[in-house]
DSSP file (Angstrom, degrees, kcal/mol; ACC not computed):
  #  RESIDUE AA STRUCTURE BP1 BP2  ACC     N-H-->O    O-->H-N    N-H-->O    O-->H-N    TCO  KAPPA ALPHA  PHI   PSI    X-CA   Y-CA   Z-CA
    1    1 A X              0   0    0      0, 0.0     2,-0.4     0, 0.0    13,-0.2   0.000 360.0 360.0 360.0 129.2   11.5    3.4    4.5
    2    2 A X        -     0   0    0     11,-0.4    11,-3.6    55,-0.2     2,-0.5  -0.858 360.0-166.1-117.2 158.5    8.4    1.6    3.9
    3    3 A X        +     0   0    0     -2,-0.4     2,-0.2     9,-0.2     9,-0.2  -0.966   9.5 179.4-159.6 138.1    5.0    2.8    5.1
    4    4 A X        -     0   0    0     -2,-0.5     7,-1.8     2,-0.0     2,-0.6  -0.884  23.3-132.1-127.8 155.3    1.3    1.3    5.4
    5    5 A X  E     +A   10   0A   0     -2,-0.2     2,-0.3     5,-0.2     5,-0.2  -0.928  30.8 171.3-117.9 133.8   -1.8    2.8    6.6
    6    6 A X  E >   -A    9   0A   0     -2,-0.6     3,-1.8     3,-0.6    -2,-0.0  -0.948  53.4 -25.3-151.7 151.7   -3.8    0.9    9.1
    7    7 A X  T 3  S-     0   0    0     -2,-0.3     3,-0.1     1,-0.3    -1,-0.1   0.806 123.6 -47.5   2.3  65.3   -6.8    1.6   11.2
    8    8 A X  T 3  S+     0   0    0      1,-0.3    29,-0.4    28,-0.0    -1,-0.3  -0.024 122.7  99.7 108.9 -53.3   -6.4    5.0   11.3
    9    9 A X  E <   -A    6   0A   0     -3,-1.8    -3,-0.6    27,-0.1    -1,-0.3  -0.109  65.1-134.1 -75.4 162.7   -2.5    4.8   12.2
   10   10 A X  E     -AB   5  35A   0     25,-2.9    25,-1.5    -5,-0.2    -5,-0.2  -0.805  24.1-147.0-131.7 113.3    0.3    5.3    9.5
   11   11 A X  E     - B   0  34A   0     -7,-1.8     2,-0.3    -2,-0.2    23,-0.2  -0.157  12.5-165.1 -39.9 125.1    3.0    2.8    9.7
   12   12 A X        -     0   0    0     21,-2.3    21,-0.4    48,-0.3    -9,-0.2  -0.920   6.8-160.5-130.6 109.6    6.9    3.2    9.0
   13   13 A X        -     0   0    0    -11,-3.6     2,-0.4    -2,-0.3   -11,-0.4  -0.551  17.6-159.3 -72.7 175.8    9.2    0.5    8.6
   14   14 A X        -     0   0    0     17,-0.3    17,-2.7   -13,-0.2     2,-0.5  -0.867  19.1-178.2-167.9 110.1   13.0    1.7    9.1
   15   15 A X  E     +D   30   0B   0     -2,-0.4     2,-0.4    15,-0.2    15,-0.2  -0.948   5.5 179.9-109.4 131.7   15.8    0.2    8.0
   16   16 A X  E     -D   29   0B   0     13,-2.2    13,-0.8    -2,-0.5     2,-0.5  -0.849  28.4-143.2-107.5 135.0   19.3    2.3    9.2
   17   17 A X  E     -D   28   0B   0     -2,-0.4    11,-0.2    11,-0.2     3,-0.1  -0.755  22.4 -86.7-106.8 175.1   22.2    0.2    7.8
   18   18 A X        -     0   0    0      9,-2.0     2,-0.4    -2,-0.5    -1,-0.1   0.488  41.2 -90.6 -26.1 157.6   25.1   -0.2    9.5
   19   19 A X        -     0   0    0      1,-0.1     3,-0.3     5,-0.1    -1,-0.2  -0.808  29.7-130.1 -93.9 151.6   28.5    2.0    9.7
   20   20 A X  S    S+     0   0    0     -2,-0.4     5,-0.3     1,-0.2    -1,-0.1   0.863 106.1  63.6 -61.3 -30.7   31.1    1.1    7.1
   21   21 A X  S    S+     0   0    0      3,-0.1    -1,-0.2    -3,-0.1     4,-0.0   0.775  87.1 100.0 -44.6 -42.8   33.9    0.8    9.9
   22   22 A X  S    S-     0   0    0     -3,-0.3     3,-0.4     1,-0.1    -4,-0.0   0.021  90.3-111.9 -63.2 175.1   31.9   -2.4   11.7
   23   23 A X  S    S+     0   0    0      1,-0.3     2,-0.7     2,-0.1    -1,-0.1   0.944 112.3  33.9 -68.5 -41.7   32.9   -5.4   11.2
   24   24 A X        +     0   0    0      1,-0.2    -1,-0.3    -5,-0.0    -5,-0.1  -0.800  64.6 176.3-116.5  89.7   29.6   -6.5    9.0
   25   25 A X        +     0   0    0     -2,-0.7     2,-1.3    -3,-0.4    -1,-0.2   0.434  67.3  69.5 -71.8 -17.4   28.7   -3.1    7.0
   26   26 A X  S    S+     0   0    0     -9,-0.1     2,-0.3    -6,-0.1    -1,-0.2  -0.694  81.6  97.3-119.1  75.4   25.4   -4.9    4.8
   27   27 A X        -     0   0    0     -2,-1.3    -9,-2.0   -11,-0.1     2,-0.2  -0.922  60.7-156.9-144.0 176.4   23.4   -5.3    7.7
   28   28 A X  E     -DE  17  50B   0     22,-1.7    22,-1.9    -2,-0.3   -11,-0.2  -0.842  15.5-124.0-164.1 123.1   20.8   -3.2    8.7
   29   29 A X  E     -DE  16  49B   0    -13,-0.8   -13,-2.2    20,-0.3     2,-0.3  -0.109  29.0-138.4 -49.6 154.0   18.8   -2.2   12.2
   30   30 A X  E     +DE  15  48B   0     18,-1.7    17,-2.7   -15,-0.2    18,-0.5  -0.889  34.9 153.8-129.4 135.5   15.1   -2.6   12.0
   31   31 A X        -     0   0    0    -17,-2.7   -17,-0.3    -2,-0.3     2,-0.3  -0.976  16.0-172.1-139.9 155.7   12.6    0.3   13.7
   32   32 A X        -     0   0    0     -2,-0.3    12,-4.3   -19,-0.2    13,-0.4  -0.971   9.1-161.0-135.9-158.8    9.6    1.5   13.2
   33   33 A X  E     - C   0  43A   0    -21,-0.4   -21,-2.3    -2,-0.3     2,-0.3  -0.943  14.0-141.5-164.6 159.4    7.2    4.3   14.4
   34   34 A X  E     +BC  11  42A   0      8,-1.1     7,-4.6    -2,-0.3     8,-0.6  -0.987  22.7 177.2-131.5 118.0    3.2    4.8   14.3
   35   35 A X  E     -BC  10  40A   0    -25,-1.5   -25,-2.9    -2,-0.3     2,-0.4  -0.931   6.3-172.8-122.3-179.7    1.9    8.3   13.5
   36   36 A X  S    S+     0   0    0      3,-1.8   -27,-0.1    -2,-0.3    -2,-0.0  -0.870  79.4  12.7-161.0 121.7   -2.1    9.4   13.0
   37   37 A X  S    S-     0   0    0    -29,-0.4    -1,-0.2    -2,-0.4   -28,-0.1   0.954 129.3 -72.6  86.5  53.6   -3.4   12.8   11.9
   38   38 A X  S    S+     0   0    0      1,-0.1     2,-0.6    -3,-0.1    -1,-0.2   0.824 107.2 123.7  42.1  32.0    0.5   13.4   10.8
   39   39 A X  S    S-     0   0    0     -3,-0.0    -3,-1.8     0, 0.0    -1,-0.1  -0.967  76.2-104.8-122.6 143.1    1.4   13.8   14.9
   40   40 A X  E     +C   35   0A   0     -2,-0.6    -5,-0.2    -5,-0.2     3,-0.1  -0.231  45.2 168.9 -38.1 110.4    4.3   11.3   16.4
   41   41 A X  E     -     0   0A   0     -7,-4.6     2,-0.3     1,-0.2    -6,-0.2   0.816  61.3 -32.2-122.1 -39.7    2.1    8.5   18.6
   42   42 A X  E     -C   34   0A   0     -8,-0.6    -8,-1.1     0, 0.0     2,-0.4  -0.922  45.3-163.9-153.6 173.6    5.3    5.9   19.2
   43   43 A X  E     -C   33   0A   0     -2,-0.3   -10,-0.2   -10,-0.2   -12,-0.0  -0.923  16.4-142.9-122.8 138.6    8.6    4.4   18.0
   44   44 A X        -     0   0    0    -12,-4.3     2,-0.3    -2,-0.4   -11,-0.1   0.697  25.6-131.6-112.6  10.1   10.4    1.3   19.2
   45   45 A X        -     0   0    0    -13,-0.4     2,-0.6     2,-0.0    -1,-0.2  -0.751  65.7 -21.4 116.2-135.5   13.9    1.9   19.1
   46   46 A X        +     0   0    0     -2,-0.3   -15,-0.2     1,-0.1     3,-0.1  -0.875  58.1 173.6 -98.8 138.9   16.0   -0.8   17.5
   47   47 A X        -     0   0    0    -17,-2.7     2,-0.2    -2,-0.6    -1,-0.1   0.700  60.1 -27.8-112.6 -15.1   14.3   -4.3   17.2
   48   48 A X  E     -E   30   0B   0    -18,-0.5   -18,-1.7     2,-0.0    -1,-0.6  -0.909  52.0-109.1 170.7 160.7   16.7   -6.3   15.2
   49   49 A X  E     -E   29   0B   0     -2,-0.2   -20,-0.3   -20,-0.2     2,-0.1  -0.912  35.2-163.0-120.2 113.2   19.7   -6.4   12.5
   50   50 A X  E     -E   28   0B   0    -22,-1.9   -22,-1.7    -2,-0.5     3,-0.0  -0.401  31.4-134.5 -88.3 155.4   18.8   -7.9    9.2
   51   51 A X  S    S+     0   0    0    -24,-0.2     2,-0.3    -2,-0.1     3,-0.1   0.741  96.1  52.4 -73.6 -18.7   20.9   -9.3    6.3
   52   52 A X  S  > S-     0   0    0      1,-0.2     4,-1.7   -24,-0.2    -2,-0.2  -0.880  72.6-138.5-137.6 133.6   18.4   -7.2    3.9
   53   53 A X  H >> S+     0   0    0     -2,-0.3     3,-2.3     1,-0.2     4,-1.2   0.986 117.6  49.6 -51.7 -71.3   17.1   -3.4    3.7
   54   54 A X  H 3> S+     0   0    0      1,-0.3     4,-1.2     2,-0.2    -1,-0.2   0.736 100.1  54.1  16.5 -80.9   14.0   -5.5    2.9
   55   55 A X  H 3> S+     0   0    0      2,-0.2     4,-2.2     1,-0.2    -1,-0.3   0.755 112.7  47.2 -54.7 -41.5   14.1   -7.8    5.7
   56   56 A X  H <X S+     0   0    0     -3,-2.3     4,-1.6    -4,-1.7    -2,-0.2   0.968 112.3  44.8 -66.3 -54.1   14.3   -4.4    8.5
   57   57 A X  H  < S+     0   0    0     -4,-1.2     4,-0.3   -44,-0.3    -2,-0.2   0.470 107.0  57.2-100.6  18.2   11.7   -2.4    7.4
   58   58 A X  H >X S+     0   0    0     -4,-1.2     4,-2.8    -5,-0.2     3,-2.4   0.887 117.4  44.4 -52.2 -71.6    9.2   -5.7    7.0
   59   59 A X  H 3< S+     0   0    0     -4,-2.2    -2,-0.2     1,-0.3    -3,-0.1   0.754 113.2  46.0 -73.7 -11.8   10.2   -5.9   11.0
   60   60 A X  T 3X S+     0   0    0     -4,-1.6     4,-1.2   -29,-0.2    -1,-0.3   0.655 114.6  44.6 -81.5  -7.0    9.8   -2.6   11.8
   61   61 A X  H <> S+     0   0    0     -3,-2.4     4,-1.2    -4,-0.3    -2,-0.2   0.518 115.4  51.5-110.1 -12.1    6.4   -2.3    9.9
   62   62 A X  H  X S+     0   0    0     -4,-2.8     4,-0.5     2,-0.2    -3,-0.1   0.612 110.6  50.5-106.1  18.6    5.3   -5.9   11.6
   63   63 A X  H  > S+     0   0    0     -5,-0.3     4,-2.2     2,-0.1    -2,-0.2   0.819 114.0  42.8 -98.2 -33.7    6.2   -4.5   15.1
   64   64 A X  H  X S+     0   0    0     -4,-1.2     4,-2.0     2,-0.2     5,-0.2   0.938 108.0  53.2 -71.1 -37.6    4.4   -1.6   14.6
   65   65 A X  H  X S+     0   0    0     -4,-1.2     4,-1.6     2,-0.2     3,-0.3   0.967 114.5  52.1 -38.5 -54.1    1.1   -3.4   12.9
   66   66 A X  H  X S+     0   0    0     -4,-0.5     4,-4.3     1,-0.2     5,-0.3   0.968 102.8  61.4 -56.1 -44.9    1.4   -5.5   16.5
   67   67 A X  H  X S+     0   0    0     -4,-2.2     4,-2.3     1,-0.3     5,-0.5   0.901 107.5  37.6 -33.6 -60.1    1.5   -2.3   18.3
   68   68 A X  H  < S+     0   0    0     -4,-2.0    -1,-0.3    -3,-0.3    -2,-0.2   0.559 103.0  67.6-100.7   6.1   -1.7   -1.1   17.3
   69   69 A X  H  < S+     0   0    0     -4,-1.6    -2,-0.2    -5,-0.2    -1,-0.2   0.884 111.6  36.8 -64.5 -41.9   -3.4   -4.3   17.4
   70   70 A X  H  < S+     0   0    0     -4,-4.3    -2,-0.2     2,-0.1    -3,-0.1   0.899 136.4  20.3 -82.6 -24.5   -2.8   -4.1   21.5
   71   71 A X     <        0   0    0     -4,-2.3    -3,-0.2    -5,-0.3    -4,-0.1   0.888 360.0 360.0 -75.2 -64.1   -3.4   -0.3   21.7
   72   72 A X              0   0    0     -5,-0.5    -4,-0.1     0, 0.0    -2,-0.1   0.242 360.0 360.0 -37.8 360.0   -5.2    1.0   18.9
């Protein structure tokens, strides 16, 4: 999990990997989630599957960065 703070908000990137059973086990679902003042303000489910832990929670922390550029 990576996490940034910006304007106010704190930022999580999320990478979940895979189950070992699938066919391609070294991938990993991208989320993230926005809190401020430590309360839940939203999350965006799955956004994509990356080759790289790396690679997910980078797209979950640049869906949320977009996020609170159009709310915040």
């Amino acid at each position: 999990m990576e996490q940034q703070t910006y304007k106010g908000y704190v930022l999580w990137g999320h990478a979940i990997a895979q189950q070992e059973e699938l066919l391609t086990p070294d991938r990993y679902a991208a989320s993230g989630t926005i809190t401020r003042d430590k309360r839940f303000v939203e999350a965006s489910g799955v956004i994509g599957v990356f080759g790289s832990e790396e690679e997910a929670q980078s797209a979950g922390l640049a869906w949320a960065l977009a996020w609170v550029d159009q709310h915040g």
